[in-house]
DSSP file (Angstrom, degrees, kcal/mol; ACC not computed):
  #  RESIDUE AA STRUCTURE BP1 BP2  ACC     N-H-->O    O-->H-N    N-H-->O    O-->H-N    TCO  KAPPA ALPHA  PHI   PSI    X-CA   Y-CA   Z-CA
    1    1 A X              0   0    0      0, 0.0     2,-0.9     0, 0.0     0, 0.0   0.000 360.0 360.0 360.0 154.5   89.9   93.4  156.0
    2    2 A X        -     0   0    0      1,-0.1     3,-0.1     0, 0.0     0, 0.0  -0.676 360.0-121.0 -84.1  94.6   93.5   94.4  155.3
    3    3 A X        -     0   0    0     -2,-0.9    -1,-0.1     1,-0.1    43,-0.0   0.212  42.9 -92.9 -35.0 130.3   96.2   91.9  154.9
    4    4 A X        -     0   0    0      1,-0.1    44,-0.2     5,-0.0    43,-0.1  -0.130  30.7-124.5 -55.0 164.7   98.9   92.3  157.4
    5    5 A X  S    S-     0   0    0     42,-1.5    75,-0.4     1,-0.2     2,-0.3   0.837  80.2 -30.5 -83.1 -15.1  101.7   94.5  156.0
    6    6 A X     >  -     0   0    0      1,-0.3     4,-3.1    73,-0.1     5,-0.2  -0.997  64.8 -89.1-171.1 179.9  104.3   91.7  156.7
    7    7 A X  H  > S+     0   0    0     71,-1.2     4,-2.4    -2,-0.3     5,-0.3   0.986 123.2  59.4 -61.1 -54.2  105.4   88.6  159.2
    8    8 A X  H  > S+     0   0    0      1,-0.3     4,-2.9    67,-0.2     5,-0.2   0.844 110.5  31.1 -35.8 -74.5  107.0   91.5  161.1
    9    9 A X  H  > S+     0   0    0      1,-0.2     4,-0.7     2,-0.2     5,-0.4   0.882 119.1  57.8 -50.5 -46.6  104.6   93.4  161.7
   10   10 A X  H >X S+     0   0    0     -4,-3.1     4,-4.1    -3,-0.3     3,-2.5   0.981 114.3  41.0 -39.5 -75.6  102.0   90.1  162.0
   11   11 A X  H 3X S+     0   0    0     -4,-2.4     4,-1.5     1,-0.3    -2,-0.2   0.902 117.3  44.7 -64.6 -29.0  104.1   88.6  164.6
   12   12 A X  H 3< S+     0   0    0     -4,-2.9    -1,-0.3    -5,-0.3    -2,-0.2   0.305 109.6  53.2-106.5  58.9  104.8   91.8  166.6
   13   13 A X  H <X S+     0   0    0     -3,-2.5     4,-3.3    -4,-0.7     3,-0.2   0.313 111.4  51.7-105.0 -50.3  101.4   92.9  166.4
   14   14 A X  H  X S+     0   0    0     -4,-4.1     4,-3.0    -5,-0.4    -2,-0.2   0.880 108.8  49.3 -55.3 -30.7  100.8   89.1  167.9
   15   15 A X  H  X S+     0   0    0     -4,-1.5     4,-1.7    -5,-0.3    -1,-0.2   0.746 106.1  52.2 -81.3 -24.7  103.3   89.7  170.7
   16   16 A X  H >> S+     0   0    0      2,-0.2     4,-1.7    -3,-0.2     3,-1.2   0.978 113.5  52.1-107.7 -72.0  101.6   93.2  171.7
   17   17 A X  H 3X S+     0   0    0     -4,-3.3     4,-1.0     1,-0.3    -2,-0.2   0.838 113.0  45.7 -48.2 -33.5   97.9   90.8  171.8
   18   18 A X  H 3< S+     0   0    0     -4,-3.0    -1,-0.3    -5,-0.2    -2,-0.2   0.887 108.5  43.9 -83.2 -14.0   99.3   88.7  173.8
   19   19 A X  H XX>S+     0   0    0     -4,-1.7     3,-7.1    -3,-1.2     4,-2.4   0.979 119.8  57.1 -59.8 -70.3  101.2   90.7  176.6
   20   20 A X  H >X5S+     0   0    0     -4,-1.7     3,-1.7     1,-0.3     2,-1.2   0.622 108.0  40.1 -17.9 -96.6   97.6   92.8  176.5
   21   21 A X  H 3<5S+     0   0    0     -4,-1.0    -1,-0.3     1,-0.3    -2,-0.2   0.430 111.6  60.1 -56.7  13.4   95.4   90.2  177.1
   22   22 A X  H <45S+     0   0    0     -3,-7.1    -1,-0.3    -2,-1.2    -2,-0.2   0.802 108.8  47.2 -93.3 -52.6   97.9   88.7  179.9
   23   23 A X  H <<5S-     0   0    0     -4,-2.4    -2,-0.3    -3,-1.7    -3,-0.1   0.740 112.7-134.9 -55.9 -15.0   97.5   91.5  181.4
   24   24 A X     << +     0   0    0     -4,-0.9     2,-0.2    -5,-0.5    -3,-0.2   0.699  62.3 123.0  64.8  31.1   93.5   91.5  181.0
   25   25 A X        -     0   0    0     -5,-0.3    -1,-0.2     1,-0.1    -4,-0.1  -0.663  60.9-117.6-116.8 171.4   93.1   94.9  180.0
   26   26 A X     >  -     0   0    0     -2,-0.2     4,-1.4     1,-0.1     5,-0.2  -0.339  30.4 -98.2 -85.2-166.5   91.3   95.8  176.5
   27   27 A X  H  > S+     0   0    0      2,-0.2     4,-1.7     1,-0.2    -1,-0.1   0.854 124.1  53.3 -56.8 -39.6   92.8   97.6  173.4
   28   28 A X  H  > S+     0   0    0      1,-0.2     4,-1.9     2,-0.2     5,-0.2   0.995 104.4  54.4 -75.8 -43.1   91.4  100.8  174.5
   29   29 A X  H  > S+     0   0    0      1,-0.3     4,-3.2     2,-0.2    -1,-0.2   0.745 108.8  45.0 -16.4 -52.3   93.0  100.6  177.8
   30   30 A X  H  X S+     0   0    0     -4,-1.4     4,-3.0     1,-0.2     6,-0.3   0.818 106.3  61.0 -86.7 -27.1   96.5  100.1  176.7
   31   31 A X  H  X>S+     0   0    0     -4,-1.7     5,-1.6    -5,-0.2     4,-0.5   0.891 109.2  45.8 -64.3 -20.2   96.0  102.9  174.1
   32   32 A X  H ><5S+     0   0    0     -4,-1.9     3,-1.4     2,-0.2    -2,-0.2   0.917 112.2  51.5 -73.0 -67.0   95.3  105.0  177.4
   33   33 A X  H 3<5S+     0   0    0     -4,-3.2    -2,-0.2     1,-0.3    -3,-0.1   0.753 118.0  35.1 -25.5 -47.7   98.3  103.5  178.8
   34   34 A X  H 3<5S-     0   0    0     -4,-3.0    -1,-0.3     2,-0.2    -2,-0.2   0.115  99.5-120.5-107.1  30.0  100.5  104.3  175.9
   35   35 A X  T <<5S+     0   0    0     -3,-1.4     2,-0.2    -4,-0.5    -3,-0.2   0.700  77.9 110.9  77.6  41.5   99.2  107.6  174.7
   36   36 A X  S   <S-     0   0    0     -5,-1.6    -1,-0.2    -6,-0.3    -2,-0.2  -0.795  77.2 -99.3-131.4 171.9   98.4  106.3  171.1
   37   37 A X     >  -     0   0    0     -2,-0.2     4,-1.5    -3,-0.1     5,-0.1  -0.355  32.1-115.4 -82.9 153.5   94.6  106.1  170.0
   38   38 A X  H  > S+     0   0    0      2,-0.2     4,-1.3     1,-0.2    -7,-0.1   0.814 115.6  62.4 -64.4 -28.9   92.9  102.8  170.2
   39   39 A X  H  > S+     0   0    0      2,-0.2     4,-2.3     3,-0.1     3,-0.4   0.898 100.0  69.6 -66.7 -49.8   92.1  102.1  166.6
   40   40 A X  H >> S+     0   0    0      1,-0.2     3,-2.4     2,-0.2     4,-0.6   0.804 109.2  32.4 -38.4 -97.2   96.4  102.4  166.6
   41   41 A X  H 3< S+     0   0    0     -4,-1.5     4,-0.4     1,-0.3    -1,-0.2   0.518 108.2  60.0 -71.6   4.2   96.6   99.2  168.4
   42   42 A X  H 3X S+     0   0    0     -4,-1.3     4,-1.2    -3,-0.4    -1,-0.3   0.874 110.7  49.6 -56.4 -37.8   93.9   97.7  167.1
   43   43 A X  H << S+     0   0    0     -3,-2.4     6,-0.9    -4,-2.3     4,-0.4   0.769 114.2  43.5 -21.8 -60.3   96.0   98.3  163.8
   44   44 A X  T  < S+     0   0    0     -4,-0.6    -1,-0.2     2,-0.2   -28,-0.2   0.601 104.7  59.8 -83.0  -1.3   99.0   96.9  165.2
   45   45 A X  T  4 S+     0   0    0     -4,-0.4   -32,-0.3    -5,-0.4   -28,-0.2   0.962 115.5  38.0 -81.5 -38.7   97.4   93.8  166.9
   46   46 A X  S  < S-     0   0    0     -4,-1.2    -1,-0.2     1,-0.1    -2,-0.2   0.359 117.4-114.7-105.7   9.6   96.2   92.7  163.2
   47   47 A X  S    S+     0   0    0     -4,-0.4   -42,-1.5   -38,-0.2   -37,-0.2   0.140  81.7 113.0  92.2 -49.3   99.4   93.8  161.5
   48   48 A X        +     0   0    0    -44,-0.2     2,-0.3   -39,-0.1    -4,-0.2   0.586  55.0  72.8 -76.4  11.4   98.5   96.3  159.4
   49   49 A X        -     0   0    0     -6,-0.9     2,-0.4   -40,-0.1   -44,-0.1  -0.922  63.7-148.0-118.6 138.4  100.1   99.4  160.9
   50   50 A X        -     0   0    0     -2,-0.3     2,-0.4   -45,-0.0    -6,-0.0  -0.792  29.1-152.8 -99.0 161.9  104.2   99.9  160.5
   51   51 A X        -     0   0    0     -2,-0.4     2,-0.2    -7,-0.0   -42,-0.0  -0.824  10.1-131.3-125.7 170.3  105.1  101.8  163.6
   52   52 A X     >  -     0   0    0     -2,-0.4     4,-1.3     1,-0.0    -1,-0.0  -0.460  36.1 -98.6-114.1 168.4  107.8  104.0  164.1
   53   53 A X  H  > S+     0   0    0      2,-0.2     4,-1.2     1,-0.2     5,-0.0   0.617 119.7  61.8 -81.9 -10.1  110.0  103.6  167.2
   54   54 A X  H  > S+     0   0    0      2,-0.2     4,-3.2     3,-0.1    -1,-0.2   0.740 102.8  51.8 -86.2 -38.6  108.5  106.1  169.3
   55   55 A X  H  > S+     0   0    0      2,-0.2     4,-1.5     3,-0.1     5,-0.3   0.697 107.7  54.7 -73.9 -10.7  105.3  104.0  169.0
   56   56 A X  H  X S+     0   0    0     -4,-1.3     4,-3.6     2,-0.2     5,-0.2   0.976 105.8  50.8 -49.5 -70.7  107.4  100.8  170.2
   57   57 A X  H  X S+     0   0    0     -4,-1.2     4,-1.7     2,-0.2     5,-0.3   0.915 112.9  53.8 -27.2 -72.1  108.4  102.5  173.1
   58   58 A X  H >< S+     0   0    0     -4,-3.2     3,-2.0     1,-0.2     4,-0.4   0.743 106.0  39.4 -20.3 -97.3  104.8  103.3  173.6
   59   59 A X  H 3X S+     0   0    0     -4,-1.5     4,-3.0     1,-0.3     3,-0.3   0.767 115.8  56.4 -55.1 -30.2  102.9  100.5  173.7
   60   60 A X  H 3<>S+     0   0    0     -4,-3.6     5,-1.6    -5,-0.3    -1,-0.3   0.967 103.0  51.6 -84.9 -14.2  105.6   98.7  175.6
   61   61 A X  T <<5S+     0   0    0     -3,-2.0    -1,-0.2    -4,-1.7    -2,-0.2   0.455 111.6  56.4 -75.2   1.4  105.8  101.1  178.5
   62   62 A X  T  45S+     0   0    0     -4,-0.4    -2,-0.2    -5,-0.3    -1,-0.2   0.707 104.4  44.1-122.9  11.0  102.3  100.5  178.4
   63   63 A X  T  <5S-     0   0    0     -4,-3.0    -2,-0.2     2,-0.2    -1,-0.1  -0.130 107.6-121.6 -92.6  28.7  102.5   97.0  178.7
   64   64 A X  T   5S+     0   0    0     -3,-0.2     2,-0.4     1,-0.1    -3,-0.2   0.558  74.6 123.7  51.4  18.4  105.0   97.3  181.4
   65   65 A X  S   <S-     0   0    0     -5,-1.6    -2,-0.2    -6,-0.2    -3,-0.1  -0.893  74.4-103.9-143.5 123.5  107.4   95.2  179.2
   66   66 A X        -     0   0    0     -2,-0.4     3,-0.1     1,-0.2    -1,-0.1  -0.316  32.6-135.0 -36.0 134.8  111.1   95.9  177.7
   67   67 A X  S    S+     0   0    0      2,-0.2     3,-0.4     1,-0.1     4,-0.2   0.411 105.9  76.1 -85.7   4.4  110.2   96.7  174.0
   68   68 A X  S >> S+     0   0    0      1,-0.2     4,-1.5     2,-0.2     3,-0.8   0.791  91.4  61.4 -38.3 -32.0  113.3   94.2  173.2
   69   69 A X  T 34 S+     0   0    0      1,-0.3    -1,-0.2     2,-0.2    -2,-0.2   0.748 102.1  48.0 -75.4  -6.1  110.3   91.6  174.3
   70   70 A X  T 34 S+     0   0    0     -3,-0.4    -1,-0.3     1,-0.1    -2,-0.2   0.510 124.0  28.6-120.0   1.8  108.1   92.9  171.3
   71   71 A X  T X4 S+     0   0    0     -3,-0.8     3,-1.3    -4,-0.2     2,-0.3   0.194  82.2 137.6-140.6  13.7  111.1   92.6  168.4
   72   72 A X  T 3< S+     0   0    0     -4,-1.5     3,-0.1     1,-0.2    -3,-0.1  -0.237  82.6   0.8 -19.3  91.1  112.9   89.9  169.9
   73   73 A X  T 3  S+     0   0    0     -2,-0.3     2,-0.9     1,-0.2    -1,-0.2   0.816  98.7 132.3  91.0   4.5  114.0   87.3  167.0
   74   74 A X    <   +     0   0    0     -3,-1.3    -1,-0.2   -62,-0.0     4,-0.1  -0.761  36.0 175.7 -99.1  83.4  112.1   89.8  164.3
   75   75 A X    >   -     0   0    0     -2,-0.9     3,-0.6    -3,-0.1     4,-0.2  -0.561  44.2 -90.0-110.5-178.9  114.6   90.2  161.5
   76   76 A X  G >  S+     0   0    0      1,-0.3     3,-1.7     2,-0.2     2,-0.5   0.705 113.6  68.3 -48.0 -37.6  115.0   91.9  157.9
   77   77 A X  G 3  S+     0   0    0      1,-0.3    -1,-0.3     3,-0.0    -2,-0.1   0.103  85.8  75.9-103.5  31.4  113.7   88.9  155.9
   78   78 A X  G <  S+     0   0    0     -3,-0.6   -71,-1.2    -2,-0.5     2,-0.5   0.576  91.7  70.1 -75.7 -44.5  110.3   89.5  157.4
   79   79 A X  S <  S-     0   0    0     -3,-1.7   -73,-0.1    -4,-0.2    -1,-0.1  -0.695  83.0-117.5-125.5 163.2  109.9   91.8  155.4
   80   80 A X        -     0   0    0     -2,-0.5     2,-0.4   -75,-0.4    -1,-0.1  -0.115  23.1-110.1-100.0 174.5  109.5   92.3  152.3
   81   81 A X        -     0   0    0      1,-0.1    -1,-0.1    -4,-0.0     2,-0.0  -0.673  30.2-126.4 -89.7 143.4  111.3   93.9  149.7
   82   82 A X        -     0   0    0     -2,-0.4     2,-0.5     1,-0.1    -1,-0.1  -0.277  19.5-149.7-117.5 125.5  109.7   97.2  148.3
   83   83 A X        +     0   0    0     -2,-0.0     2,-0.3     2,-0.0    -1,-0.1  -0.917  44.3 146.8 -84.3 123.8  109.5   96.4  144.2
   84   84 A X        -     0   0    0     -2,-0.5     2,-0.3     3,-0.0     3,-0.1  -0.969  52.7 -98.1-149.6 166.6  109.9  100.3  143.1
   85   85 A X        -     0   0    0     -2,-0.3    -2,-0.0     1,-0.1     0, 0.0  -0.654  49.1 -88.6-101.0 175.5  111.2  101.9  140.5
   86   86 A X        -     0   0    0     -2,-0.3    -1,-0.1     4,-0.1     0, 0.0  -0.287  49.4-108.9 -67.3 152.8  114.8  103.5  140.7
   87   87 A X     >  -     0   0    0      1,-0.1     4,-1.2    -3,-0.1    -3,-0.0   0.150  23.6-109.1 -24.9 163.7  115.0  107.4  142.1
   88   88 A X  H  > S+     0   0    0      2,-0.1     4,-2.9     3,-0.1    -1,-0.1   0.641 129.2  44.6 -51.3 -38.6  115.8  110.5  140.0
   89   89 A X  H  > S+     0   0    0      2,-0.2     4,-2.6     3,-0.2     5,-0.3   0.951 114.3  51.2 -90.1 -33.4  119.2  110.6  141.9
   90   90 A X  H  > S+     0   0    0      1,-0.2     4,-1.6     2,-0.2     3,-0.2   0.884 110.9  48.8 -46.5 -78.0  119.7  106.2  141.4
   91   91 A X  H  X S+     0   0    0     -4,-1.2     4,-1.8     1,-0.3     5,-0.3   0.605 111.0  49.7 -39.6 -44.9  119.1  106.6  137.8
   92   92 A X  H  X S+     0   0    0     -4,-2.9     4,-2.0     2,-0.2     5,-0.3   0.994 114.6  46.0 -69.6 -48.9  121.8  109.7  137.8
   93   93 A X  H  X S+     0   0    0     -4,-2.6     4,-2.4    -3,-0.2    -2,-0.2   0.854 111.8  48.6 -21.6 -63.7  124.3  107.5  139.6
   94   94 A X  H  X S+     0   0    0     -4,-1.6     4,-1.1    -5,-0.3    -1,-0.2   0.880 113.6  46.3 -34.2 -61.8  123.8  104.5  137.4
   95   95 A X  H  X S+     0   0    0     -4,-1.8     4,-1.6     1,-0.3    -1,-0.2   0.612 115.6  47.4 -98.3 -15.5  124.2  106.6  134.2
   96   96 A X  H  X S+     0   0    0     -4,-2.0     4,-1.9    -5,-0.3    -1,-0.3   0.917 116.0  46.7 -89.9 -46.6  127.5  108.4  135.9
   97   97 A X  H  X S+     0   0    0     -4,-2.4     4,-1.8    -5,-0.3    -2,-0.2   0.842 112.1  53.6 -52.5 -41.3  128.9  104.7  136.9
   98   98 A X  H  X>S+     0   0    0     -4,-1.1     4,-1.1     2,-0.2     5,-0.9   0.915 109.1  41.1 -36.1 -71.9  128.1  103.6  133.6
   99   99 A X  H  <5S+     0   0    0     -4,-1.6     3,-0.4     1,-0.2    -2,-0.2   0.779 110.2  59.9 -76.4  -5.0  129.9  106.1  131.7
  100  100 A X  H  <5S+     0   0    0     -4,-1.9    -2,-0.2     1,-0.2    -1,-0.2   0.763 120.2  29.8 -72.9 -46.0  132.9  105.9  134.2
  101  101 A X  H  <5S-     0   0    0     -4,-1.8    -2,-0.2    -5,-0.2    -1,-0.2   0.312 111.6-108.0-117.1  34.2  133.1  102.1  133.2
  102  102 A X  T  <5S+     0   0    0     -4,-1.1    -3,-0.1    -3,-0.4    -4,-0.1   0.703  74.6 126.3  92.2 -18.5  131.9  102.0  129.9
  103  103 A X      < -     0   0    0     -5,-0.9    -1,-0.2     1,-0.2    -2,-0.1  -0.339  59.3 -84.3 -97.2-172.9  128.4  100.2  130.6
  104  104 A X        -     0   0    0      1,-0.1     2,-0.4    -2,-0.1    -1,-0.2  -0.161  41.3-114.5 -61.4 178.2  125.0  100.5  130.2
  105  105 A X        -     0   0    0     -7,-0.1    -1,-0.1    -8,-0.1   -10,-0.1  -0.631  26.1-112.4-104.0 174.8  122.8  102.4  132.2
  106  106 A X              0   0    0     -2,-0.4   -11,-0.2   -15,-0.2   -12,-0.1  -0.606 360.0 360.0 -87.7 139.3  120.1  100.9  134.4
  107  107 A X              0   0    0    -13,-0.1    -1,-0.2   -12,-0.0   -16,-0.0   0.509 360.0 360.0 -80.0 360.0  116.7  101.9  133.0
């Protein structure tokens, strides 16, 4: 099974099972409800789907629920930060900032 992709997404993937099952309807149900497939919010229940803001919106109009209630209190240092290496276009910055003061450039 797939690790969730972060505490966001863990906890509002938690928030989403629990409005569902307050309501007492299943996964596929609210995927009817919101107009996303069911395997989606089985995905978001466990974490392991990022969603887009058009799928917030979803699933909370189809949990009858403000999607404020489902990222309430959810901030940036949930998640984590993406180790990558720099862009083509960083690396040209860097190496133009660099010769502009004289430093190295970042590799």
């Amino acid at each position: 099974m797939r690790e969730p992709k972060s505490d966001a997404a863990s906890t509002f993937g938690g928030r989403v099972r629990e409005h569902r099952q307050r309501l007492g309807i299943s996964q596929e149900t609210l995927a009817e409800l919101s107009g996303v497939h069911w395997t989606f919010v089985g995905q978001v229940e466990r974490g392991t789907r990022n969603l887009s803001l058009h799928n917030i919106i979803k699933l909370a109009g189809g949990l009858d629920i403000d999607p404020a209630v489902l990222v309430s209190g959810i901030t940036a240092s949930m998640v984590p930060e993406e180790t990558r290496a720099p862009s083509a276009a960083e690396r040209i910055l860097s190496e133009r900032r660099s010769q502009q003061d004289g430093a190295e450039p970042v590799a």
